[in-house]
ZAMARGU-4260 file (C-alpha; in steps of 0.2 Angstrom, whole numbers, plus 5000, padded with zeros to 4 digits):
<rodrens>
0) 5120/5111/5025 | 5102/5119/5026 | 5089/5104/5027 | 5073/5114/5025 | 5067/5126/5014
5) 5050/5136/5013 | 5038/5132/4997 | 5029/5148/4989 | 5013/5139/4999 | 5025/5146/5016
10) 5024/5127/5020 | 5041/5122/5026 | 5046/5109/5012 | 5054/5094/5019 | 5072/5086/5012
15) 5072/5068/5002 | 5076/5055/5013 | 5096/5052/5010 | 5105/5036/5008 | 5119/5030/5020
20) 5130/5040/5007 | 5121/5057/5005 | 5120/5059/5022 | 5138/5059/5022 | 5140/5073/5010
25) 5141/5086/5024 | 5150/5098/5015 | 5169/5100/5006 | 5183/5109/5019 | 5190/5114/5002
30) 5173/5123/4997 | 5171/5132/5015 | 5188/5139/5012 | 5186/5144/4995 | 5169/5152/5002
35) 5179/5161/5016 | 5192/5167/5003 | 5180/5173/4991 | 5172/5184/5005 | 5188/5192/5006
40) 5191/5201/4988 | 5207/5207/4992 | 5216/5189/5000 | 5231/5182/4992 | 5228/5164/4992
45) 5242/5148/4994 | 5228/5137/4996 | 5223/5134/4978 | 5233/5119/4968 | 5228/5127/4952
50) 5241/5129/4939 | 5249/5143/4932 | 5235/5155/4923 | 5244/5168/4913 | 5256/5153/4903
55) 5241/5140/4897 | 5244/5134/4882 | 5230/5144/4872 | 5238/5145/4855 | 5242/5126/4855
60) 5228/5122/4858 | 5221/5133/4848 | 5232/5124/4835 | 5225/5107/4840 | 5210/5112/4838
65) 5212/5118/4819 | 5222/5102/4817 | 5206/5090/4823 | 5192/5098/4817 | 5204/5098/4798
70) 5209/5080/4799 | 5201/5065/4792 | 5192/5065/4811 | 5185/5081/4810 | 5166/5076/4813
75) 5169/5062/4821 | 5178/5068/4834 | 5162/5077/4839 | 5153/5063/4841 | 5152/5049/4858
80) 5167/5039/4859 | 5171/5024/4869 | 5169/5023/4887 | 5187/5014/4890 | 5195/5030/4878
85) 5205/5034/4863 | 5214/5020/4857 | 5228/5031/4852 | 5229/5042/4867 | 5230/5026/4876
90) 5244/5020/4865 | 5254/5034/4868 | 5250/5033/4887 | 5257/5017/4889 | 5273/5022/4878
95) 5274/5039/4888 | 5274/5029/4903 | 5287/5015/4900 | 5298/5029/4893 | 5297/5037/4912
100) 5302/5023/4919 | 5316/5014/4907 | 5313/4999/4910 | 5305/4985/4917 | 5286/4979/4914
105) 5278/4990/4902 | 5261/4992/4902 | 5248/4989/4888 | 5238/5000/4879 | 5224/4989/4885
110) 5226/4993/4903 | 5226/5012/4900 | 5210/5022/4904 | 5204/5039/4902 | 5195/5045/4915
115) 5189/5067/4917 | 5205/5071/4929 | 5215/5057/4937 | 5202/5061/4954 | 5188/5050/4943
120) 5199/5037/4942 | 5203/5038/4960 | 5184/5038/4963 | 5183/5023/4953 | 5196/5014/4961
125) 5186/5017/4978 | 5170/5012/4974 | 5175/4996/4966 | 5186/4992/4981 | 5178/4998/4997
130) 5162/4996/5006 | 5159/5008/5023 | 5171/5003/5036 | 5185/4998/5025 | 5203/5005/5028
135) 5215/5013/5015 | 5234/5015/5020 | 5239/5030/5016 | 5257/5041/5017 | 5259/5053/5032
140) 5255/5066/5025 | 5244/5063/5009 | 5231/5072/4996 | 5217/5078/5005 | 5205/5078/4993
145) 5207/5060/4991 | 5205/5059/5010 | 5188/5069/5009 | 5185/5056/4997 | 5185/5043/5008
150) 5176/5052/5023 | 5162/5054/5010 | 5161/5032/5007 | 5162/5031/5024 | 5180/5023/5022
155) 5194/5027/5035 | 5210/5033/5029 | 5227/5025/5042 | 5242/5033/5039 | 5258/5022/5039
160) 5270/5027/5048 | 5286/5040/5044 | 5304/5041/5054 | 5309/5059/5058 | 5317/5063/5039
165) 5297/5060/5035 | 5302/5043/5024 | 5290/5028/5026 | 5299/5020/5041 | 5297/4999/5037
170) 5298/4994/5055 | 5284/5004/5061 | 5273/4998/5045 | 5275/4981/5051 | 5272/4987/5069
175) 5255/4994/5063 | 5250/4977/5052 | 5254/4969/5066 | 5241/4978/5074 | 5227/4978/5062
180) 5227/4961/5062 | 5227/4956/5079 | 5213/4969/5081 | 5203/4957/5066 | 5205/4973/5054
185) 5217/4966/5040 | 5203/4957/5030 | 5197/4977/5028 | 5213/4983/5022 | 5209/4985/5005
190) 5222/4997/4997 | 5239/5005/5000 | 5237/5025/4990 | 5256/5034/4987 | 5256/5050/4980
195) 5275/5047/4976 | 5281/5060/4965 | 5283/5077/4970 | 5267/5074/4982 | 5251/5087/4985
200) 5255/5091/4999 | 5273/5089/5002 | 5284/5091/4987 | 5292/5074/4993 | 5296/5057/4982
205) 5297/5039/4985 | 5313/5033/4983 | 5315/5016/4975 | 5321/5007/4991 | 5306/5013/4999
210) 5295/5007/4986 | 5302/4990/4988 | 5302/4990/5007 | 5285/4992/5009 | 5283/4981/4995
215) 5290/4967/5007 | 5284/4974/5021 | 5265/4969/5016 | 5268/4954/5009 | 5278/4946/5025
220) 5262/4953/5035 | 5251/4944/5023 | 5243/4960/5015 | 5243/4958/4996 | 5231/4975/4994
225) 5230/4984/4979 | 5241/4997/4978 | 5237/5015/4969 | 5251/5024/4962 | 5245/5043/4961
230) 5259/5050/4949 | 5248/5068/4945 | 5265/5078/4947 | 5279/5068/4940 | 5283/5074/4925
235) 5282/5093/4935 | 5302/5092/4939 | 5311/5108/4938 | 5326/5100/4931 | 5328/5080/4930
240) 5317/5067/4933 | 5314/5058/4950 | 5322/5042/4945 | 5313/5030/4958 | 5303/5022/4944
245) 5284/5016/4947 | 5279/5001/4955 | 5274/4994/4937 | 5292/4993/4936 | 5296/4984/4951
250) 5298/4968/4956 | 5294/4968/4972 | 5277/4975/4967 | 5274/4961/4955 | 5260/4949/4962
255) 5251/4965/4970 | 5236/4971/4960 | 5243/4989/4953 | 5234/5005/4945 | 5246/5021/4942
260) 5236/5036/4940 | 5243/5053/4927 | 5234/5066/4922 | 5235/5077/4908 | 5228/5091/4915
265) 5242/5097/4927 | 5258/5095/4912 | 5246/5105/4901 | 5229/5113/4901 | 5220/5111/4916
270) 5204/5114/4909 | 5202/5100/4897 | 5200/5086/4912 | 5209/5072/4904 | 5218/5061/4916
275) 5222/5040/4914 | 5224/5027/4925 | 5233/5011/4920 | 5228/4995/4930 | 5237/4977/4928
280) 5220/4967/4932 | 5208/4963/4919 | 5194/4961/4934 | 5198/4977/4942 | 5198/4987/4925
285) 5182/4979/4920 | 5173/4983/4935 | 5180/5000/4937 | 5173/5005/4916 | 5158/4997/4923
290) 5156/5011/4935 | 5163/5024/4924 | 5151/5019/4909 | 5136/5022/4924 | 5143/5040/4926
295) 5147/5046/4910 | 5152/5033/4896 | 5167/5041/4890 | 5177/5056/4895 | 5176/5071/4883
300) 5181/5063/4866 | 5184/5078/4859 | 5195/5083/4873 | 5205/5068/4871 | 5207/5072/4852
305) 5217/5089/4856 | 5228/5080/4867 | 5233/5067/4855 | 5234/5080/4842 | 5247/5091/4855
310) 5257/5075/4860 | 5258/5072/4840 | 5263/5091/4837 | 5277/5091/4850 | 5267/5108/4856
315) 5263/5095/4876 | 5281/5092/4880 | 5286/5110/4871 | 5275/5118/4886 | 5278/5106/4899
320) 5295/5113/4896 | 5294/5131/4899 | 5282/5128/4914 | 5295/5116/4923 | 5306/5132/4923
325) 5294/5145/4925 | 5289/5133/4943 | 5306/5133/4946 | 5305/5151/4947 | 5289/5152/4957
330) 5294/5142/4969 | 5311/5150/4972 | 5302/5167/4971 | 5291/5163/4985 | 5304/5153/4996
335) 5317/5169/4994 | 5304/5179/5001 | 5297/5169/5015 | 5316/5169/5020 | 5319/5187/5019
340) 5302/5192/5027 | 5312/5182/5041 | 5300/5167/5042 | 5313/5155/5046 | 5318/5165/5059
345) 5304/5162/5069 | 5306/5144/5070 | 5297/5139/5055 | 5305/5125/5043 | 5303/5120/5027
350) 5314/5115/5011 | 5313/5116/4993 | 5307/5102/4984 | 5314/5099/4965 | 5296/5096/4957
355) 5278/5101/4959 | 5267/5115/4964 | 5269/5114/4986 | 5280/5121/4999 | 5276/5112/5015
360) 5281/5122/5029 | 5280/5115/5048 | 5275/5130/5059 | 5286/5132/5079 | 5281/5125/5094
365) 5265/5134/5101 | 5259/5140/5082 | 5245/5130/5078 | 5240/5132/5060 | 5222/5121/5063
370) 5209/5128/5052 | 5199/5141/5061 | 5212/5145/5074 | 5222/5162/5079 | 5236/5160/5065
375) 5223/5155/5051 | 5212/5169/5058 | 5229/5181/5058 | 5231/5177/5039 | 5214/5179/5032
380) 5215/5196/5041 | 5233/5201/5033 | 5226/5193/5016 | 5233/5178/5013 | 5227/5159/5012
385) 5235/5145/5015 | 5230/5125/5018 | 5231/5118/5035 | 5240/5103/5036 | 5229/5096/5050
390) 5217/5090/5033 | 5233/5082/5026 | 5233/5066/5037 | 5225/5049/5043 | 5221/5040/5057
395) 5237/5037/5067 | 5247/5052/5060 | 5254/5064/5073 | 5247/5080/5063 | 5261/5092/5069
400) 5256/5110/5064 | 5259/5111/5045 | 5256/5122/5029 | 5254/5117/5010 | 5258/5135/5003
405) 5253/5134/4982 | 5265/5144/4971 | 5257/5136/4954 | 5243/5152/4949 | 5250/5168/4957
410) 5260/5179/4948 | 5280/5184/4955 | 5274/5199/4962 | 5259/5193/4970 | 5269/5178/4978
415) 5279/5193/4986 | 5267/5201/4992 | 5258/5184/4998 | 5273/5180/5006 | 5274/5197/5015
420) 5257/5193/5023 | 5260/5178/5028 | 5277/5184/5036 | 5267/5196/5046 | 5255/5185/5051
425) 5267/5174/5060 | 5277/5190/5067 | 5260/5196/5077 | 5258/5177/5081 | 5274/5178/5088
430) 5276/5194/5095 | 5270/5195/5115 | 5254/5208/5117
</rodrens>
């Protein structure tokens, strides 16, 4: 970032001084990319997890919004609400999410709270939890914006370990407790984050079993952490549900202090910035509305009102319908053409995943796909975008050479042609001068 700046004196003006914390905000790899691509008019980008533009639900919410502002809440609604949020909307958030899992503990309107996007309950969740120096254990890979996150606090992010089908391997988690506590790092362990359904980046869920053995794992090592449950994409199947339920619903989770993160924002209308987080400790949620009440006291209430209003319509689970087919179609649109622009044929591997907005593609031996190098270079100059997986793990990950490729915002045609790009790129990579 530019430190100085001349005054209209032509004195050079000097910056503030900066706390431990602003010196840490050097800059967002997701900005510089989004920079990079906006230079380029004419790129294709699979880097962006936005959702899909043309099919947002404007006459339903447009329908809402007659609804509130007619209802008996109509001025109200306009007015401050309270910092924790809507008590309905947090009725139906807690019923919404104990439907998901069928059973089990069922969480309490009480525990639920509204936050602008599930990422400011993440942010919470940090800064009530960690002090510079801390660690998070994370998934191998994870979302890396939440890893940003942590770069900016000054906390380090350790990934826990995968076997080769990429599911959280038990014996090698214990393997790296084991470590951290030899090495006098346990007591800095302050939160186990799983992105477990249909993750950003991979596409991939937790099974239950895996649930419960890490579960096990950390308490026969001692580490009763919090553990953070981001659950952004679960309700983005394509055709059933991921049946692992959440760890509100497990046992084995049962002494651990828990917060389950949804959003609103990716099932519905992106723009309205309504996400929830559900936390089983009275202490923890009180600290974290402490925080929140300091940044904003209370997430749009008018926002919150359309969402009640569409979940009372039946018009929220009537588009989160058509969109689990119409990213069916996306992603098969994109996967058939990858495979026919012969991307599998040069040593490249990925699968389909049954939910979400993500292919994650590993690239052959000798292709790196590190930001800034020859194949990130290649596709910018065919037109297309894509995330480097390299931003997509912690501390103690082998990286690999990876792609997130986004299917949510392009249009059929457009994810054809993207494809085709991308193909080409990886044939001039692959093709000796």
């Amino acid at each position: 970032m530019s430190s100085k700046r001349s005054s209209p004196t032509g004195s050079v003006r000097p910056p503030p001084a900066y706390s431990a914390l602003g010196r840490r905000m050097t800059g967002s790899v997701i900005v510089t990319m989004m920079t990079e691509a906006l230079a380029r008019p004419h790129v294709l980008s699979l880097a962006a997890g936005f959702t899909d533009t043309a099919s947002l639900p404007a006459d339903a919410v447009r329908e809402a919004v007659a609804g509130v502002l007619a209802g008996p809440e109509g001025k109200t609604v306009l007015q401050y609400g309270s910092n924790q949020g809507r008590a309905v909307l947090r009725d139906a958030v807690a019923a919404r999410t104990a439907g998901l899992d069928g059973g089990g503990a069922t969480p309490e309107a009480a525990d639920v709270f509204l936050t602008n996007g599930s990422q400011q309950a993440l942010h919470l969740a940090m800064q009530t939890l960690c002090d510079p120096g801390d660690i998070i254990l994370v998934e191998s890979p994870t979302y890396f914006v939440f890893l940003e996150i942590l770069q900016g606090l000054g906390v380090r992010a350790v990934s826990l370990p995968v076997d080769a089908a990429g599911r959280l391997d038990p014996e090698g988690v214990a393997t790296l407790l084991a470590g951290l506590r030899r090495r006098g790092e346990a007591e800095r362990v302050k939160a186990v984050y799983l992105v477990s359904y249909f993750s950003n980046p991979s596409g991939n869920s937790l099974g239950e079993e895996e649930k419960i053995a890490l579960a096990e794992t950390l308490r026969r090592a001692g580490f009763h952490c919090p553990v953070i449950e981001d659950a952004a994409y679960r309700e983005l199947y394509y055709k059933t549900p991921h049946p692992a339920r959440s760890v509100f619903a497990l046992e084995a989770w049962a002494d651990f202090p828990k917060l389950y993160l949804g959003t609103f924002t990716k099932p519905f209308a992106s723009g309205l910035k309504v996400g929830y987080g559900i936390c089983d400790t009275p202490d923890w949620l009180a600290r974290m509305l402490c925080f929140k009440g300091h940044q904003d006291f209370g997430t749009a209430h008018f926002n919150q009102a359309l969402i009640e209003q569409a979940l009372a319509a039946g018009s929220f689970d009537s588009h989160l319908s058509r969109q689990r087919e119409r990213y069916r179609e996306k992603m098969e649109t994109l996967d058939t053409a990858l495979r026919e622009g012969g991307l599998d044929g040069l040593g490249w591997e990925w699968s389909r995943p049954t939910g979400g907005l993500y292919l994650w593609a590993k690239s052959p031996a000798g292709v790196s796909t590190a930001m800034g190098g020859d194949f990130y270079r290649q596709c910018l100059d065919e037109g297309v975008f894509y995330v480097p997986g390299e931003l997509c793990f912690g501390e103690g990950a082998p990286a690999g050479d990876w792609v997130r490729l986004s299917f949510g915002v392009l249009e059929a045609e457009q994810l054809r042609e993207a494809a085709a790009r991308f193909c080409r790129a990886a044939t001039a990579l692959a093709t000796p001068a």
